[in-house]
PDB file of N, H, CA, C and O in Angstrom:
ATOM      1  N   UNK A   1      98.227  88.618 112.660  1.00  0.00           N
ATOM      2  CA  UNK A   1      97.319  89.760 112.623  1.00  0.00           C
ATOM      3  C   UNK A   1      98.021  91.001 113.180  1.00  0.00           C
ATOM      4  O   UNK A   1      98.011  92.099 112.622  1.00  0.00           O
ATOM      5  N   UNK A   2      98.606  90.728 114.291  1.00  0.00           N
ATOM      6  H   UNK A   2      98.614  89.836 114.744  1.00  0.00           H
ATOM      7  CA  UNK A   2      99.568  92.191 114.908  1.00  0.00           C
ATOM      8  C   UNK A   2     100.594  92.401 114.504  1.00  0.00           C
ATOM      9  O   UNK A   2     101.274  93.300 114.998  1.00  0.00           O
ATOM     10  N   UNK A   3     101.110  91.518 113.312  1.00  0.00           N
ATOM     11  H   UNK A   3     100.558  90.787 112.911  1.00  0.00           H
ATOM     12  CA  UNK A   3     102.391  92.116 112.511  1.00  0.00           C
ATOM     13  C   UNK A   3     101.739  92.250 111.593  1.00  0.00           C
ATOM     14  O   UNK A   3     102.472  92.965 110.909  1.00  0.00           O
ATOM     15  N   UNK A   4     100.759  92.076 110.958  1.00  0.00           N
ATOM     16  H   UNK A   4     100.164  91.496 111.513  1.00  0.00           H
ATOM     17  CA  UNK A   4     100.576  92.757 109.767  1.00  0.00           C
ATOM     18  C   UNK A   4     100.077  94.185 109.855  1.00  0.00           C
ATOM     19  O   UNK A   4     100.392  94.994 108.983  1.00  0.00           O
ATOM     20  N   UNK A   5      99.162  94.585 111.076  1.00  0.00           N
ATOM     21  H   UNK A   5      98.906  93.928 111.785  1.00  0.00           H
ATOM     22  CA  UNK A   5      99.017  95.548 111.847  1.00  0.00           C
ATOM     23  C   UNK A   5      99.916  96.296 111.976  1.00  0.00           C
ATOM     24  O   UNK A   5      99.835  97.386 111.410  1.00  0.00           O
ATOM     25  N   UNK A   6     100.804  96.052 112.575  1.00  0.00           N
ATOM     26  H   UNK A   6     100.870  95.167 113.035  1.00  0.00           H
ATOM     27  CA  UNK A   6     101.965  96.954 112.851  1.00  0.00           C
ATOM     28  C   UNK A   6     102.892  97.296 111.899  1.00  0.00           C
ATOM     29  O   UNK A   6     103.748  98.150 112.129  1.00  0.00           O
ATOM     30  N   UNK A   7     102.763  96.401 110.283  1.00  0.00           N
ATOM     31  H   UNK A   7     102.067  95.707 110.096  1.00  0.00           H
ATOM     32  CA  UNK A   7     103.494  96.699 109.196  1.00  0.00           C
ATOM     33  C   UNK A   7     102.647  97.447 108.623  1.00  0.00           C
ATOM     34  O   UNK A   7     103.262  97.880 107.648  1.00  0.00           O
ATOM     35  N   UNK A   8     101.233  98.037 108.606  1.00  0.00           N
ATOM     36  H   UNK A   8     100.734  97.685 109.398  1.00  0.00           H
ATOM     37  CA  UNK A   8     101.029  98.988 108.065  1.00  0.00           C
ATOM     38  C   UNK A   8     101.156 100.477 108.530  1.00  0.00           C
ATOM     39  O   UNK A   8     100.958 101.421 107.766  1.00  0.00           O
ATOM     40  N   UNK A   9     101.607 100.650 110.243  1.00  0.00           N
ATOM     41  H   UNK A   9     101.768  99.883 110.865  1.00  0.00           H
ATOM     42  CA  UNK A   9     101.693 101.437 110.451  1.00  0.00           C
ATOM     43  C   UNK A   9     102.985 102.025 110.338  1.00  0.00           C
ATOM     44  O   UNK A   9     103.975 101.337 110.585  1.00  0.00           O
ATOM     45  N   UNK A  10     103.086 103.158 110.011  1.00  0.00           N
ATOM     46  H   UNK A  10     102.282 103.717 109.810  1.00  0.00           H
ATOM     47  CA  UNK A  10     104.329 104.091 109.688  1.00  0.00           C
ATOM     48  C   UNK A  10     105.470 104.149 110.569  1.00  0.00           C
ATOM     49  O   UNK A  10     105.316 104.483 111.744  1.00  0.00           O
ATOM     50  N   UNK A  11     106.593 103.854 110.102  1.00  0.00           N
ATOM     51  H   UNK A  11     106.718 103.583 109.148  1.00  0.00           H
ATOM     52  CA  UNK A  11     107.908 103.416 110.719  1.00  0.00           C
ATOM     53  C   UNK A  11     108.118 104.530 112.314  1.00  0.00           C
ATOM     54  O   UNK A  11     108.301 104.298 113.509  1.00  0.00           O
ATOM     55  N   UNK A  12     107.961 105.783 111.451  1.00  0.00           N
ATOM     56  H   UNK A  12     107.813 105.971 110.480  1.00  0.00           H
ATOM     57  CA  UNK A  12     108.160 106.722 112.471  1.00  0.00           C
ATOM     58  C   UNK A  12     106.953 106.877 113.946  1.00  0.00           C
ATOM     59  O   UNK A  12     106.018 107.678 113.933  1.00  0.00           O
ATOM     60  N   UNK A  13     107.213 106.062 114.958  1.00  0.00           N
ATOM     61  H   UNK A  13     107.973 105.412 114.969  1.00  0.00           H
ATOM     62  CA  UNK A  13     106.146 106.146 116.041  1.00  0.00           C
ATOM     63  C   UNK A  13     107.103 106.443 117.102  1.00  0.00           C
ATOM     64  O   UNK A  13     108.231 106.014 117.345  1.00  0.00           O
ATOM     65  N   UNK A  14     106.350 107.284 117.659  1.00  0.00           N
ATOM     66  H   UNK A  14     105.433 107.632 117.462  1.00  0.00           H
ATOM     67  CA  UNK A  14     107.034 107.608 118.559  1.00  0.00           C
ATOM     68  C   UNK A  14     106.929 106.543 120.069  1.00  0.00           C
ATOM     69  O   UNK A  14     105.939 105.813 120.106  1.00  0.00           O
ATOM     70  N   UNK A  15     107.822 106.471 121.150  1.00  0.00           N
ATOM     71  H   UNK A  15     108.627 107.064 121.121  1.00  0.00           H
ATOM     72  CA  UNK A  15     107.257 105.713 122.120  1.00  0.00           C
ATOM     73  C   UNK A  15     105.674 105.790 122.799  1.00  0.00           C
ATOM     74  O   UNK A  15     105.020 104.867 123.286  1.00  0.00           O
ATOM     75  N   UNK A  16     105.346 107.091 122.661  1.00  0.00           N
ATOM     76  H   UNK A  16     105.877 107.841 122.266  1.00  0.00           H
ATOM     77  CA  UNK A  16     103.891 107.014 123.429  1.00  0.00           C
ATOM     78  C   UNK A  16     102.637 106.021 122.533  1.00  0.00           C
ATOM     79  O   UNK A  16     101.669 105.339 122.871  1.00  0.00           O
ATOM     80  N   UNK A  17     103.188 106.337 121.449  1.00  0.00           N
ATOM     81  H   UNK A  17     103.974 106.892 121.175  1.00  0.00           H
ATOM     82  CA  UNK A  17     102.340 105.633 120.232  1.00  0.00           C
ATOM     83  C   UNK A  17     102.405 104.013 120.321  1.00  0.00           C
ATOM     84  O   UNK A  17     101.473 103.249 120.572  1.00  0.00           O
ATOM     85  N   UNK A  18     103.552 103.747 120.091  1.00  0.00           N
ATOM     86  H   UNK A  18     104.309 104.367 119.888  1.00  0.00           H
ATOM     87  CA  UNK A  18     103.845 102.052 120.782  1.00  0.00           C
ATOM     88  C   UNK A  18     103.055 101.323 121.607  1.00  0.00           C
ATOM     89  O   UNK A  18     102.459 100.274 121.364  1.00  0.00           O
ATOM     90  N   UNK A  19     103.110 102.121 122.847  1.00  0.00           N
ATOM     91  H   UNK A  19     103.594 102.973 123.044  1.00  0.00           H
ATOM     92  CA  UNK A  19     102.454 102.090 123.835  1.00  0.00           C
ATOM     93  C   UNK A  19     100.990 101.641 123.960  1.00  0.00           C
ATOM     94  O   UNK A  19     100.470 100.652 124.476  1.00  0.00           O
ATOM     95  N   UNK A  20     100.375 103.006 123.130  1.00  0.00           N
ATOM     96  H   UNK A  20     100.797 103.810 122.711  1.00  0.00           H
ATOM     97  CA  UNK A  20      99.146 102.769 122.923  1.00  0.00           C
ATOM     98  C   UNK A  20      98.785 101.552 122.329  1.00  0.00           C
ATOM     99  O   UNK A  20      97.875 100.852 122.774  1.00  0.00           O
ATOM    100  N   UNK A  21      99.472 101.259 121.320  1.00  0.00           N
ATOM    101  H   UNK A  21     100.211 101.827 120.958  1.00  0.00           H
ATOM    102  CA  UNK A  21      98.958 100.679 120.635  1.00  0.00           C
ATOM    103  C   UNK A  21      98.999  99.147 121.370  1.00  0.00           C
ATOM    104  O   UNK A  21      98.014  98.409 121.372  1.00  0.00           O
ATOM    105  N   UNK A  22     100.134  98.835 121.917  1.00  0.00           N
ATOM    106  H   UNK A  22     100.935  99.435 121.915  1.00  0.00           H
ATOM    107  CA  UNK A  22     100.064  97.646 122.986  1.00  0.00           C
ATOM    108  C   UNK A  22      99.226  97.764 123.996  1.00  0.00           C
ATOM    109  O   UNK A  22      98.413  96.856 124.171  1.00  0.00           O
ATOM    110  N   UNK A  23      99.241  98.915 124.885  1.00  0.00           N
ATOM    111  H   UNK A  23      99.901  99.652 124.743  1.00  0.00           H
ATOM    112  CA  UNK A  23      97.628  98.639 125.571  1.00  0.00           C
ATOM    113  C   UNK A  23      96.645  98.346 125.352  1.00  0.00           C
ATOM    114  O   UNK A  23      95.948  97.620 126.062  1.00  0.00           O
ATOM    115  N   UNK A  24      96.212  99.046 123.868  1.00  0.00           N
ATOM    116  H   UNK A  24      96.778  99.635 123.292  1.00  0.00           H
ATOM    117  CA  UNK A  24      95.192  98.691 123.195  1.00  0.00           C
ATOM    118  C   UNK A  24      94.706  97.048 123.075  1.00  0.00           C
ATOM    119  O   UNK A  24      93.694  96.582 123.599  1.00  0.00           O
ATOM    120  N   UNK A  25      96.009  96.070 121.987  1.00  0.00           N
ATOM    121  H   UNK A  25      96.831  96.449 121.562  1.00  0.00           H
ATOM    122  CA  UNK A  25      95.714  95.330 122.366  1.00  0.00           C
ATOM    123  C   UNK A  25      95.913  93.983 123.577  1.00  0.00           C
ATOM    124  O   UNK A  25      95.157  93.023 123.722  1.00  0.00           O
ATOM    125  N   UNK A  26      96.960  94.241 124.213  1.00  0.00           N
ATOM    126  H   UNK A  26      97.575  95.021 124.095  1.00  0.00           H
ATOM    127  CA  UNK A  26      96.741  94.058 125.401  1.00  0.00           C
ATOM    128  C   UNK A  26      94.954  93.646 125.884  1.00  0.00           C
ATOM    129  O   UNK A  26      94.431  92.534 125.956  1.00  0.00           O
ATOM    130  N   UNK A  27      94.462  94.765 126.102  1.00  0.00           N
ATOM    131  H   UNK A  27      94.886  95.669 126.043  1.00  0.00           H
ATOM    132  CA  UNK A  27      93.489  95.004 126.597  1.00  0.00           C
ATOM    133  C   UNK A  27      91.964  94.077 125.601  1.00  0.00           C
ATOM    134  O   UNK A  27      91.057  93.339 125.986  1.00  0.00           O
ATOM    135  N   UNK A  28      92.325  94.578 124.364  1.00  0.00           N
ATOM    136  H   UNK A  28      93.061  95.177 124.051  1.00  0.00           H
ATOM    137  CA  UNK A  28      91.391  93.893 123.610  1.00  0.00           C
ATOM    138  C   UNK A  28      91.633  91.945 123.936  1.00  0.00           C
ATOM    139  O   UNK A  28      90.849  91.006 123.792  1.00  0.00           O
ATOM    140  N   UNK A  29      92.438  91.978 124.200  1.00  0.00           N
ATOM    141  H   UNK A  29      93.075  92.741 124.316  1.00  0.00           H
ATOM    142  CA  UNK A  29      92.810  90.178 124.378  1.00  0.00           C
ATOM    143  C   UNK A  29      92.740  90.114 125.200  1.00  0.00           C
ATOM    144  O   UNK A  29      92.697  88.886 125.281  1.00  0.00           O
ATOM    145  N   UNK A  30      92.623  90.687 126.838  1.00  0.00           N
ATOM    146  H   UNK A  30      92.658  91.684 126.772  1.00  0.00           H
ATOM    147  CA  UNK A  30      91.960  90.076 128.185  1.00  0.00           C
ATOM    148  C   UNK A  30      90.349  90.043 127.714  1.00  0.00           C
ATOM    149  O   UNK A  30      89.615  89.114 128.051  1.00  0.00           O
ATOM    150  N   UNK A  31      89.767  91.468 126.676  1.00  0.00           N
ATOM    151  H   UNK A  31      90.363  92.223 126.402  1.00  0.00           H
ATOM    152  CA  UNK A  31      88.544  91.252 127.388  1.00  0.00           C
ATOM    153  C   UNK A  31      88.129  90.417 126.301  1.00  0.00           C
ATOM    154  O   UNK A  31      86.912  90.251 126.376  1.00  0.00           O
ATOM    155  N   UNK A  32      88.869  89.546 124.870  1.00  0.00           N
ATOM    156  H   UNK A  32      89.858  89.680 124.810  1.00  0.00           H
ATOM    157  CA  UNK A  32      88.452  88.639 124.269  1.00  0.00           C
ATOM    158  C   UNK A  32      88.130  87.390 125.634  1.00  0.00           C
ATOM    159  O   UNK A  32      86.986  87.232 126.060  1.00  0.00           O
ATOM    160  N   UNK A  33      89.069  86.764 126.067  1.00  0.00           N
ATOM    161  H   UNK A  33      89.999  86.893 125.721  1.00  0.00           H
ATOM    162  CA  UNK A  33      89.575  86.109 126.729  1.00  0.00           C
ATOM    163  C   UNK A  33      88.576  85.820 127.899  1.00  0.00           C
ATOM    164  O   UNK A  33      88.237  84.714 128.322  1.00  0.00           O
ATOM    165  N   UNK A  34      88.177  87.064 128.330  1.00  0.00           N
ATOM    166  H   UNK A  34      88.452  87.962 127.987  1.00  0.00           H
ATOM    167  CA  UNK A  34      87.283  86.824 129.626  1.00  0.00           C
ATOM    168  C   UNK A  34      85.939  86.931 129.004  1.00  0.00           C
ATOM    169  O   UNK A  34      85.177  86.987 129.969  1.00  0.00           O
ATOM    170  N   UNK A  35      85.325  86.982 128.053  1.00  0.00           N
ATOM    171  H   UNK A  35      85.944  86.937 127.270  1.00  0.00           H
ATOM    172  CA  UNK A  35      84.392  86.870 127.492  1.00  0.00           C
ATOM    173  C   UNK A  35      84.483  85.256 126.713  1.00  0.00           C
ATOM    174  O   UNK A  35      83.699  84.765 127.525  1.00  0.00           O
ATOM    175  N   UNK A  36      84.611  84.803 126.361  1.00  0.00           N
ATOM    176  H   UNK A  36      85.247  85.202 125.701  1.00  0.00           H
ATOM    177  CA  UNK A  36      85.057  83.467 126.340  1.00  0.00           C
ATOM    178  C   UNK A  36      85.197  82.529 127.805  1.00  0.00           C
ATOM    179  O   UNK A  36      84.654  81.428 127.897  1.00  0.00           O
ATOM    180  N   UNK A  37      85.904  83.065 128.782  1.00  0.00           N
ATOM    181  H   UNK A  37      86.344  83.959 128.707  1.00  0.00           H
ATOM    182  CA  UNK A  37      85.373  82.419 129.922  1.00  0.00           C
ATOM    183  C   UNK A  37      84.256  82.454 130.588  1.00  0.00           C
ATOM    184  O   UNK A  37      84.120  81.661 131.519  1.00  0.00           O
ATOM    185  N   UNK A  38      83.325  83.275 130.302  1.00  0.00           N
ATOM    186  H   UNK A  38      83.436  83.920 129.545  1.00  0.00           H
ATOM    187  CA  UNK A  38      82.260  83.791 130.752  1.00  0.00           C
ATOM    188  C   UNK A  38      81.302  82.960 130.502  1.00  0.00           C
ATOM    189  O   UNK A  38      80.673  82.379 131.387  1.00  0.00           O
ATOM    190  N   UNK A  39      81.008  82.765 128.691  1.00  0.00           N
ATOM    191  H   UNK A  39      81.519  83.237 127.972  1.00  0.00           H
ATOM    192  CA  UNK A  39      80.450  82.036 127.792  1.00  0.00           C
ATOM    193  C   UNK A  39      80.853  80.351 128.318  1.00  0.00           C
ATOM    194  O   UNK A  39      79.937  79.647 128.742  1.00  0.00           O
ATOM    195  N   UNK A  40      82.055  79.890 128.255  1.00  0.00           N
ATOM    196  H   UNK A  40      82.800  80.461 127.911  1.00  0.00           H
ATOM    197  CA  UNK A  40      82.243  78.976 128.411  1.00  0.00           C
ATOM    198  C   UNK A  40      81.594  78.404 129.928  1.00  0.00           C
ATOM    199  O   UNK A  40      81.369  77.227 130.212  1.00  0.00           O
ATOM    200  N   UNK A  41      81.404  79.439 130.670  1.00  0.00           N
ATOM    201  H   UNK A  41      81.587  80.395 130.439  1.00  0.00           H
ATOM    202  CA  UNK A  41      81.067  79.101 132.088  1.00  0.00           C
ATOM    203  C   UNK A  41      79.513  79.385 132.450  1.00  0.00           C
ATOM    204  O   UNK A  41      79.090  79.154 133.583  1.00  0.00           O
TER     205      UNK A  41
END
């Protein structure tokens, strides 16, 4: 899913863009993650 993601986005990114975009999901996958523990608990 995050390489196909990242193959649609345009070659030219700059580092801040990268970034974002790894925080982003970064972030989206703790709060998958802890929502799932939550549920599970």
């Amino acid at each position: 899913m995050l390489v196909s993601f990242l193959g649609g986005v345009p070659a030219a990114l700059d580092a801040g863009d990268l970034l974002t975009v790894l925080l982003f999901s970064v972030s989206a996958t703790v709060l998958a993650l802890s929502i799932i523990v939550i549920t599970a608990v």
